[in-house]
DRENTOR-676079 format. One line per field, with one value per residue (C-alpha): residue number from 1; residue in one letter; x, y, z. Coordinates in steps of 0.25 Angstrom, whole numbers. Example, Ala and Ser with C-alpha at 12.3 -4.5 7.8 and 13.67 -1.06 7.14 Angstrom:
# residues 2
nr <- c(1|2)
rest <- c(A|S)
u <- c(49|55)
v <- c(-18|-4)
w <- c(31|29)
***
This chain:
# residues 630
nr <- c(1|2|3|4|5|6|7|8|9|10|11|12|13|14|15|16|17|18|19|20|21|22|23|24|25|26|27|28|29|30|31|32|33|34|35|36|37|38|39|40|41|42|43|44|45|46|47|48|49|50|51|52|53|54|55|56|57|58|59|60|61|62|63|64|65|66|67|68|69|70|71|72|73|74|75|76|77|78|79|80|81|82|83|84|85|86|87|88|89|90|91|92|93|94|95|96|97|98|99|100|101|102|103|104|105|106|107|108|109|110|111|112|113|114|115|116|117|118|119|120|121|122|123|124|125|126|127|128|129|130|131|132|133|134|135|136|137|138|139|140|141|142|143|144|145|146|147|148|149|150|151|152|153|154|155|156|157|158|159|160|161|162|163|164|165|166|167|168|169|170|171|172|173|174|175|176|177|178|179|180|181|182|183|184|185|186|187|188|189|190|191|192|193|194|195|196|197|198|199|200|201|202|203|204|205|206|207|208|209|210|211|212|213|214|215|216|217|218|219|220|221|222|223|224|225|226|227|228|229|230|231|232|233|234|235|236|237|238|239|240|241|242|243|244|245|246|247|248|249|250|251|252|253|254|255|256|257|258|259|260|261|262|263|264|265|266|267|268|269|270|271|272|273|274|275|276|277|278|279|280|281|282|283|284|285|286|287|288|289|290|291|292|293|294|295|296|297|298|299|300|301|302|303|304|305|306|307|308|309|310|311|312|313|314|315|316|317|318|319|320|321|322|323|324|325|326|327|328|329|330|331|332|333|334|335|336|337|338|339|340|341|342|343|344|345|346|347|348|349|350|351|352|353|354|355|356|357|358|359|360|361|362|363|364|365|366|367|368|369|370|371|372|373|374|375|376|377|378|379|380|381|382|383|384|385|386|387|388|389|390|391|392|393|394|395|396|397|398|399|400|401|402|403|404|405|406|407|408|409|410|411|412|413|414|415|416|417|418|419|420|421|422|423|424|425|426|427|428|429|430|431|432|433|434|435|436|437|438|439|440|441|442|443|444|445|446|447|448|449|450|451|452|453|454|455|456|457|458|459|460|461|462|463|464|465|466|467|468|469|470|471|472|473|474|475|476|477|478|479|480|481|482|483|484|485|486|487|488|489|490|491|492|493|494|495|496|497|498|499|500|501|502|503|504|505|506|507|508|509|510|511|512|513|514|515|516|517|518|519|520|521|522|523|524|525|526|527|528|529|530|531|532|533|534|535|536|537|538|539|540|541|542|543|544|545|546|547|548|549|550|551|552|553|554|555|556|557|558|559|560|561|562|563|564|565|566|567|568|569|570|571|572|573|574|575|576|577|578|579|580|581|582|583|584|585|586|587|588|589|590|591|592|593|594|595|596|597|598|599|600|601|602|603|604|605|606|607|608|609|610|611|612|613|614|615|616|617|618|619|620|621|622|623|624|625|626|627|628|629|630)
rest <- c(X|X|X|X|X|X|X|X|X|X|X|X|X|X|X|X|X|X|X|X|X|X|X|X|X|X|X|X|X|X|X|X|X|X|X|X|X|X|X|X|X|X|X|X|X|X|X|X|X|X|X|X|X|X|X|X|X|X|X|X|X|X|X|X|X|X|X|X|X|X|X|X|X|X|X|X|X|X|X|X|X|X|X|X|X|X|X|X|X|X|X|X|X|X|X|X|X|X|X|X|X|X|X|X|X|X|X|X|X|X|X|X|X|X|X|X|X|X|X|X|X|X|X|X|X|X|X|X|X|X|X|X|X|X|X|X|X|X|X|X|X|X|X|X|X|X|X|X|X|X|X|X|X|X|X|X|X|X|X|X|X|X|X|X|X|X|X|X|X|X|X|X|X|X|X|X|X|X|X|X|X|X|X|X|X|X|X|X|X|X|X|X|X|X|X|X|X|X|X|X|X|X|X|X|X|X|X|X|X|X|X|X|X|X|X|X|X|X|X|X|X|X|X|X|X|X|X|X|X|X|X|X|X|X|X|X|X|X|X|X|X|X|X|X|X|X|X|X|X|X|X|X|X|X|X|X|X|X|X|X|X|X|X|X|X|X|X|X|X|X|X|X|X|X|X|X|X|X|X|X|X|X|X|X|X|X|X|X|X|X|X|X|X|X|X|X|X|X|X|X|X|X|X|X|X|X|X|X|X|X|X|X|X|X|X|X|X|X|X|X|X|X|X|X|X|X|X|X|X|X|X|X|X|X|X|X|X|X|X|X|X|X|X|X|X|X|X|X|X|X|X|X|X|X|X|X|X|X|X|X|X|X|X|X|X|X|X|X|X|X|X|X|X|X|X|X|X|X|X|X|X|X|X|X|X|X|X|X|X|X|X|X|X|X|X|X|X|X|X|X|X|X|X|X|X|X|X|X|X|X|X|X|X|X|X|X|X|X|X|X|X|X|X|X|X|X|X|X|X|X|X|X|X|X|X|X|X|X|X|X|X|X|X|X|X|X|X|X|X|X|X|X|X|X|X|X|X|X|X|X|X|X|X|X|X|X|X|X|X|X|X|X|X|X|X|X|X|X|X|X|X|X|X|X|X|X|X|X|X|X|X|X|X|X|X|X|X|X|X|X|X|X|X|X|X|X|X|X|X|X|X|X|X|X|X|X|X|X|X|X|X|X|X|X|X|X|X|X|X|X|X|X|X|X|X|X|X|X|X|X|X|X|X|X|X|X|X|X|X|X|X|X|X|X|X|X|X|X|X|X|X|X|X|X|X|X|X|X|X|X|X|X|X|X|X|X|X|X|X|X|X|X|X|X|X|X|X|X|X|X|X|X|X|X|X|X|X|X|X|X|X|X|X|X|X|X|X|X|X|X|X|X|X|X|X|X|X|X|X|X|X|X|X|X|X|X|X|X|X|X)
u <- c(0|6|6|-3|-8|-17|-25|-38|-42|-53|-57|-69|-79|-90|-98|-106|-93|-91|-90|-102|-106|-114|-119|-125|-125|-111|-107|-105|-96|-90|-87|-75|-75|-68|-56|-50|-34|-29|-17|-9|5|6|14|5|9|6|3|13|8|8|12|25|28|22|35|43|36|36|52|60|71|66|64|51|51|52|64|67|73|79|87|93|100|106|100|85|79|73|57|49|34|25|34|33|18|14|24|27|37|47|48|63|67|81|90|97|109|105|114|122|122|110|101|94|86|86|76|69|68|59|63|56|67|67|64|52|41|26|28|23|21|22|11|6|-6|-9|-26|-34|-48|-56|-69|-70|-84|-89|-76|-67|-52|-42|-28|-20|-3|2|16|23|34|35|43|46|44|45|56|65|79|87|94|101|108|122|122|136|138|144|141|139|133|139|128|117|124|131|121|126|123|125|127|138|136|136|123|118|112|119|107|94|101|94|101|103|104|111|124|117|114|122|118|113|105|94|87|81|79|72|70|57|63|54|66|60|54|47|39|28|19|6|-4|-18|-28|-41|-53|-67|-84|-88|-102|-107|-106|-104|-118|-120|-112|-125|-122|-108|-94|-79|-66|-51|-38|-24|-12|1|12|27|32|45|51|62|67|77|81|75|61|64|71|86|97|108|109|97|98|100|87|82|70|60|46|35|29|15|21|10|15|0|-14|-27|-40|-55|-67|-80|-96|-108|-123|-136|-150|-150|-134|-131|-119|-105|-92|-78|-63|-51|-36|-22|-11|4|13|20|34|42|56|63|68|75|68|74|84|98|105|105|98|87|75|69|67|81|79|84|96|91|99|101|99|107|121|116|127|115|110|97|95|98|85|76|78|76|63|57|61|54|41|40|28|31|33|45|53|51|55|68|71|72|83|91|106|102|96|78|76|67|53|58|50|34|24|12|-3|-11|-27|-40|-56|-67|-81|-93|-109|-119|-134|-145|-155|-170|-178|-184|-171|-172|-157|-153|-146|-135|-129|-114|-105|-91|-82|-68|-56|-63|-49|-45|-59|-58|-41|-48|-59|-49|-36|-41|-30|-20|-24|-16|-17|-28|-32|-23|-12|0|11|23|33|46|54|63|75|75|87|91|105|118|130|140|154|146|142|125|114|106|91|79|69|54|45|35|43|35|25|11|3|-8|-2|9|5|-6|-9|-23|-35|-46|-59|-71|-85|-92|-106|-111|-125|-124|-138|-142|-146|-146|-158|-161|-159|-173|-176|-164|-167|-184|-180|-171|-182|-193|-185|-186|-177|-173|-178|-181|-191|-184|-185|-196|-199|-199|-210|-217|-211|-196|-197|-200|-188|-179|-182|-182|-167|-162|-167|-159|-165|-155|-163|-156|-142|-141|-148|-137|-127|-132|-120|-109|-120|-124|-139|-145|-158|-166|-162|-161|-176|-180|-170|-179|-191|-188|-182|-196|-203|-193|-193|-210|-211|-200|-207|-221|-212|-206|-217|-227|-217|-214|-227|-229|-217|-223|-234|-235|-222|-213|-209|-199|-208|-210|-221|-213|-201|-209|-214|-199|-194|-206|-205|-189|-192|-200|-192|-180|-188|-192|-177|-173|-182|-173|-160|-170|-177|-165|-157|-167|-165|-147|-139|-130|-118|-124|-128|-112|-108|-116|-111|-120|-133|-128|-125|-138|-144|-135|-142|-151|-164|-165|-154|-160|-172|-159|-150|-152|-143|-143|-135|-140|-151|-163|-177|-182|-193|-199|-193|-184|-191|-180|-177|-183)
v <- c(0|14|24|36|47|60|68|77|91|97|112|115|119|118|105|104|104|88|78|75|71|79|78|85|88|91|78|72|80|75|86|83|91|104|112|100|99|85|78|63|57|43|31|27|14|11|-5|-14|-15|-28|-25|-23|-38|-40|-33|-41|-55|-52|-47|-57|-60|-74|-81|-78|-64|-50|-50|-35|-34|-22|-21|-8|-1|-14|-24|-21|-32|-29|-28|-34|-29|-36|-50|-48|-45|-59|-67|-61|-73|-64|-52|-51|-55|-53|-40|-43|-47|-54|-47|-35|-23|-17|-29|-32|-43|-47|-51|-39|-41|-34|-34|-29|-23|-32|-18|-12|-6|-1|15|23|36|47|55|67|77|91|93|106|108|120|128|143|148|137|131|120|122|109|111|97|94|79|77|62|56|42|31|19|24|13|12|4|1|-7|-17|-21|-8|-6|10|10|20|18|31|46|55|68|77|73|75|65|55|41|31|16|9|13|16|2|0|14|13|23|25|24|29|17|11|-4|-4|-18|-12|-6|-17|-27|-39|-42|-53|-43|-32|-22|-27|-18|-16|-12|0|7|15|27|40|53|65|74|86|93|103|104|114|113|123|119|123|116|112|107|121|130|138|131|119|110|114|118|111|116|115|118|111|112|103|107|95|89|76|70|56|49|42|34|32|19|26|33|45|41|50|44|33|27|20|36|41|56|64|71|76|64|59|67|79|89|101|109|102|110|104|110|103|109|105|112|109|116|109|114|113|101|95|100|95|101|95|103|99|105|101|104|96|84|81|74|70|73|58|52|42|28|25|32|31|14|10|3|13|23|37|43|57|68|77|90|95|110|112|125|116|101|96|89|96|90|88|103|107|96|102|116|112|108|119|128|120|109|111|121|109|104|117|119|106|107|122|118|107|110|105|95|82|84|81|68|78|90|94|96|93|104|107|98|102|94|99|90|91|83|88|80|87|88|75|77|70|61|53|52|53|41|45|56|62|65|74|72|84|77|86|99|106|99|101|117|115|108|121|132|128|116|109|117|109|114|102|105|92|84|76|83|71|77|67|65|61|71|66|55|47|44|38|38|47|37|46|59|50|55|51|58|62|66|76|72|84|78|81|85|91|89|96|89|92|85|74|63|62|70|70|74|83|71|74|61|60|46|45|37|29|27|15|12|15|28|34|37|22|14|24|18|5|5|12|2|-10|-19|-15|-24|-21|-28|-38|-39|-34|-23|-12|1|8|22|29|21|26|39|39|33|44|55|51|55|71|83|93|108|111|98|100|114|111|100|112|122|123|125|134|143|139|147|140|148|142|128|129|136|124|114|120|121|106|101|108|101|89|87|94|81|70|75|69|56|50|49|42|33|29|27|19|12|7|-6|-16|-6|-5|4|8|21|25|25|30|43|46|46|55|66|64|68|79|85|83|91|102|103|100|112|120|119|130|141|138|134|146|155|150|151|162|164|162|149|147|148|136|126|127|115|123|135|128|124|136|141|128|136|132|128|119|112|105|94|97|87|88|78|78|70|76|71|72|60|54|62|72|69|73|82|78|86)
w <- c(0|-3|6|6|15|13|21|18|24|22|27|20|33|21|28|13|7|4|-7|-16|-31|-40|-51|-64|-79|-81|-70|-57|-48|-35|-24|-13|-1|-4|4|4|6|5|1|1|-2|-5|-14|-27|-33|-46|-51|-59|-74|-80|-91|-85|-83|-96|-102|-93|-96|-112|-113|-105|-114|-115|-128|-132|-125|-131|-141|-149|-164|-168|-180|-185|-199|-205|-197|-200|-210|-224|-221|-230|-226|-234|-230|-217|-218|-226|-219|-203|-202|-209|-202|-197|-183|-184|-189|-203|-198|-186|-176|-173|-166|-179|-172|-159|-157|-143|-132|-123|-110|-98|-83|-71|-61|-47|-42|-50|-43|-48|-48|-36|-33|-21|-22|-15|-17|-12|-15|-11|-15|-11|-15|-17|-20|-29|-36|-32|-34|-31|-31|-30|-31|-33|-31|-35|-32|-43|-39|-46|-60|-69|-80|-89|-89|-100|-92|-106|-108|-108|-106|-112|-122|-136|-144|-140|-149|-147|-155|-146|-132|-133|-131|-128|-139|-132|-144|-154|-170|-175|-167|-176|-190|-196|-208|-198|-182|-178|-166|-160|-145|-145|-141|-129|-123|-112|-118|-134|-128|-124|-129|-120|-105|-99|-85|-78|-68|-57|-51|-60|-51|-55|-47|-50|-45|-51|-47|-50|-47|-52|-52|-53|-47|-36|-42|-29|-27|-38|-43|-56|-55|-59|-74|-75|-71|-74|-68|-72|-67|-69|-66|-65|-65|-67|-65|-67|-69|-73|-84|-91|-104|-106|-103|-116|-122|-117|-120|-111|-104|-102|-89|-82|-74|-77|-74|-84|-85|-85|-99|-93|-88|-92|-84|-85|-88|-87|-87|-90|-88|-87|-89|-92|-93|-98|-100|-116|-119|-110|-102|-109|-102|-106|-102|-108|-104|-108|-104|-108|-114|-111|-111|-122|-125|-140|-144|-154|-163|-159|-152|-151|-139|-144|-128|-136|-134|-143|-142|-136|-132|-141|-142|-150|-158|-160|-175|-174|-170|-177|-188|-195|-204|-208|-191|-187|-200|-197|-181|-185|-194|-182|-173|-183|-187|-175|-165|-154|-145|-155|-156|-139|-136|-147|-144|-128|-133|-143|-142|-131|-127|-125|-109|-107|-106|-109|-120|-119|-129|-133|-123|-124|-124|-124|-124|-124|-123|-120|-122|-115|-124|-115|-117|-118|-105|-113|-113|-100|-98|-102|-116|-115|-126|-126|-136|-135|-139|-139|-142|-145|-146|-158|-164|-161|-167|-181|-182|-177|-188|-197|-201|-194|-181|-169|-162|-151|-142|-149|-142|-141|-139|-146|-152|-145|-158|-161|-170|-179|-181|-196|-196|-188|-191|-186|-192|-182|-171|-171|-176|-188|-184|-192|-183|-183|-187|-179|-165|-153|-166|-159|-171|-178|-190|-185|-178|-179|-164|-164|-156|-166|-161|-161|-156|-149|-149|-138|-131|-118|-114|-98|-96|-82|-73|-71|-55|-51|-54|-47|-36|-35|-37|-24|-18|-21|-20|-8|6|15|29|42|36|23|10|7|0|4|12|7|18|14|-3|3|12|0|-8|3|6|-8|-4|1|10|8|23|29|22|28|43|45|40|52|59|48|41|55|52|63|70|62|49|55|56|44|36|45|41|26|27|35|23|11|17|18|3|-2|8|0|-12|-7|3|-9|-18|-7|-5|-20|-23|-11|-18|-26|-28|-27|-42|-48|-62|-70|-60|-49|-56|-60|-45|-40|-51|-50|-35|-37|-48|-37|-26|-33|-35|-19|-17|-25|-16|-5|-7|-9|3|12|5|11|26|26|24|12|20|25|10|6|18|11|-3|-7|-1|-11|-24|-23|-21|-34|-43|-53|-53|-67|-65|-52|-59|-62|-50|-37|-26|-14|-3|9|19|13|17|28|28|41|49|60|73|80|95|105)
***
């Protein structure tokens, strides 16, 4: 078990202030207790994948396992498609000479280290939520401290270097320029390795660690609270974040050695993120529901194409040259092409490098934004609510970025994952020590012109059919089903339906006598709320008592005519219900109106919009009036 602790404090001296749901047009909403301040620090451990022993199982150097065949420059065999299509017995399993440094062909193998652990995390959270004058702010922090990070080392590389290429840094090459096809750059890592046996043996490491840190804040209405929260719903929230980890060069994008450890942003480093939601409703429009999300850039790392270094894995990280000192001709124009029609991302990311090795992460790709819309039409009555209508509006940016500029899209709500490939190599100068590169026009080039990684505009048009048993009648049928009591199973009495039904009411009058004391009720008001509550309560009995005593009657069915008394008995209980703030508003001072935020929203509910509001909240009616103690 991981060890955790937390704590919770809460200064809010407003008793109506707790948790609840509620529920309307634009959704359900769940309400926590606000002015809270809480916090916790504890281990988080995450679970060992299967898929993890499935690589080890799979690659064990054994005959029958995982074998690789790489063959390079000379050694690559003559294809002959169409052969190998009619007759797969044909493809090549061997290089053209069969051996030599050109070839590899040897078994891969997969290790788990004695000491690999699942990762786990420290974590520890900051939270403060308040209320100020009908709106909820939350501020939150999340600190992490990652330990056993997994990772991979190759436990057959030699690390011994056997070539240094002095135009980019002098970046170690561990295999020397027989091992290098002069016409292609391509590279055998053979002479890399401790033994010729194997290929690859990876080792599964977890001695890996990292840290983290983000802020959000978050600004939204209360609508247990705010006056016209029925219909309307919006909030606004911001993250602020930066996390570190470490890596080797086996993870990808090696320069040196790659057994060595250093620390760079995380693949989903986003420093900034904002996020829009917001709903609406109206009887003639409808329910509308917005999210909206931008979010900046995520870090990349300029690689090579391939493998260079000769440690048997693709994607070396780049030296960028400085086309203003480059000796190659053909590198140094391609480069300043780039420079001056690459997407800004390109010429930010080169301009911060030129003449030296790209940092793991140190480049970041473009914003990234999305807008999406859902419409739920109003449904005529006669439906009777069981067939809702949606409209999807999925990506509207991109639909707005088609209407706006045609075919000189900018790129709005479309992924923006920039390609890390920046130099392609195209043969090996052996006589100059270096190899030759080609620069991709694509690097880092996020434009829709550019790239066929779009996210179109679609509209989505679904209707979704309610087939379950409406409320009202799940609610009768447990009312008129059998109870067992003292004597067995019976149905209810007259006087027990009434009861039933009486439970699910709300009396405003109770609510605010039981408050008295936080709310400074003077006697006065006590029994001016008693009278008005005597006065509620015998106007909502009137309702209930007669359609106990009909539900009473006959074998206790659950049929349309049954069905029809409880829901006018409810239609008109509702508008009884509504009678109350107006009345119970006249009896406590707006001061006390402000210490029961509740009482006040309620007051605030137009009176068009509670014909289809019901709020409940315990203190319901009794069946008879409790007889006070003399």
């Amino acid at each position: 078990m991981s060890p955790r602790v937390g704590f919770t404090f809460t200064y809010n001296r407003d008793r109506d202030n707790g948790s609840g749901t509620m529920q309307n047009q634009t959704g359900r909403y769940y309400r926590s207790m606000s002015g809270t301040l809480r916090g916790g620090i504890g281990e988080f451990r995450d679970l060992l994948h299967p898929g993890i022993l499935a690589d080890a199982s799979a690659s064990t150097g054994l005959p029958g396992g995982t074998s690789f065949l790489n063959c390079v420059g000379a050694a690559v065999p003559t294809p002959d498609w169409s052969l190998f299509a009619t007759d797969p017995g044909s493809i090549p399993t061997q290089c053209v000479d069969g051996s030599g440094v050109l070839s590899d062909r040897a078994p891969v193998v997969t290790l788990i280290d004695p000491s690999y652990d699942v990762p786990r995390s420290w974590r520890a959270s900051l939270d403060w939520n308040t209320s100020m004058r009908g709106w909820l702010l939350r501020v939150g922090t999340l600190g992490t401290y990652d330990l056993s990070q997994p990772g991979v080392v190759d436990a057959n590389f030699s690390g011994v270097s056997k070539l240094t290429l002095a135009g980019e840094a002098n970046r170690p090459v561990f295999v020397s320029e027989a091992s290098i096809d002069p016409a292609s750059g391509a590279v055998s890592a053979v002479e890399s390795r401790r033994s010729d046996q194997y290929g690859r043996v990876g080792s599964r490491v977890s001695d890996l660690r990292g840290y983290g840190g983000q802020l959000n804040v978050a600004l939204s209405p209360d609508v247990f609270t705010f006056r016209g929260g029925a219909s309307f719903y919006g909030s606004v929230s911001y993250t602020l974040q930066a996390t570190k980890r470490q890596y080797r060069g086996f993870d990808g994008a090696a320069f040196g050695d790659p057994r060595l450890l250093e620390w760079a942003a995380g693949p989903n480093d986003a420093h900034h993120i904002f996020v829009v939601s917001s709903a609406f409703s109206t009887g003639k429009i409808g329910t509308v529901t917005l999210f909206a999300r931008a979010q900046s850039g995520l870090p990349f790392t300029p690689l090579v194409q391939g493998d260079v270094n000769g440690d048997g894995l693709s994607g070396d990280r780049a030296f960028i040259p400085n086309p203003a000192m480059e000796t190659d001709a053909n590198l140094a124009g391609e480069l300043r092409t780039l420079l001056a029609t690459g997407s800004p991302t390109a010429r930010g990311c080169l301009l911060a490098n030129l003449g030296r090795v790209a940092p793991r992460n140190g480049c970041r790709g473009p914003w990234t934004e999305s807008l999406n819309i859902q419409w739920s039409p109003p449904t005529p009555k006669r439906w009777g609510y069981r067939v809702t209508p949606n409209v999807y509006l999925q990506n509207v940016l991109a639909g707005v970025d088609q209407l706006l500029h045609g075919n000189a899209l900018r790129g709005w709500g479309s992924p923006a994952a920039a390609d890390p490939v920046l130099l392609i190599p195209s043969g090996f100068d052996a006589a100059n020590g270096r190899f030759n590169y080609d620069v991709n026009p694509r690097f880092a080039d996020t434009r829709p012109a550019r790239t066929l990684l779009r996210n179109p505009f679609r509209i989505v048009i679904d209707f979704s059919f309610n087939l379950s048993t409406d409320f009202d009648l799940q609610q009768l049928r447990r009312a008129v089903e059998p109870v067992k009591g003292s004597v067995g199973w019976q149905r209810r009495s007259a006087d027990s339906l009434a009861a039933f039904y009486l439970s699910n009411s709300s009396s405003i009058h109770k609510m605010l006598i039981e408050q008295s004391d936080s709310l400074f009720l003077s006697k006065a008001q006590v029994a001016s709320l008693e009278s008005a509550d005597s006065v509620f309560s015998a106007r909502v009995r009137e309702l209930y008592v007669p359609l106990g005593q009909f539900l009473a009657v006959g074998q206790g069915g659950a049929g349309k005519a049954e069905l029809d008394s409880v829901q006018a008995t409810q239609k008109k209980y509702w508008k009884v219900f509504w009678e109350q703030p107006e009345i119970a508003g006249a009896i406590v001072t707006p001061s006390q109106r402000e210490l029961m935020p509740m009482f006040k929203s309620m007051l605030g509910v137009p009176m068009k919009e509670r014909e289809h509001s019901q709020w409940q909240f315990g203190h319901p009616v009794t069946f008879a009036d409790k007889t006070k103690p003399n």
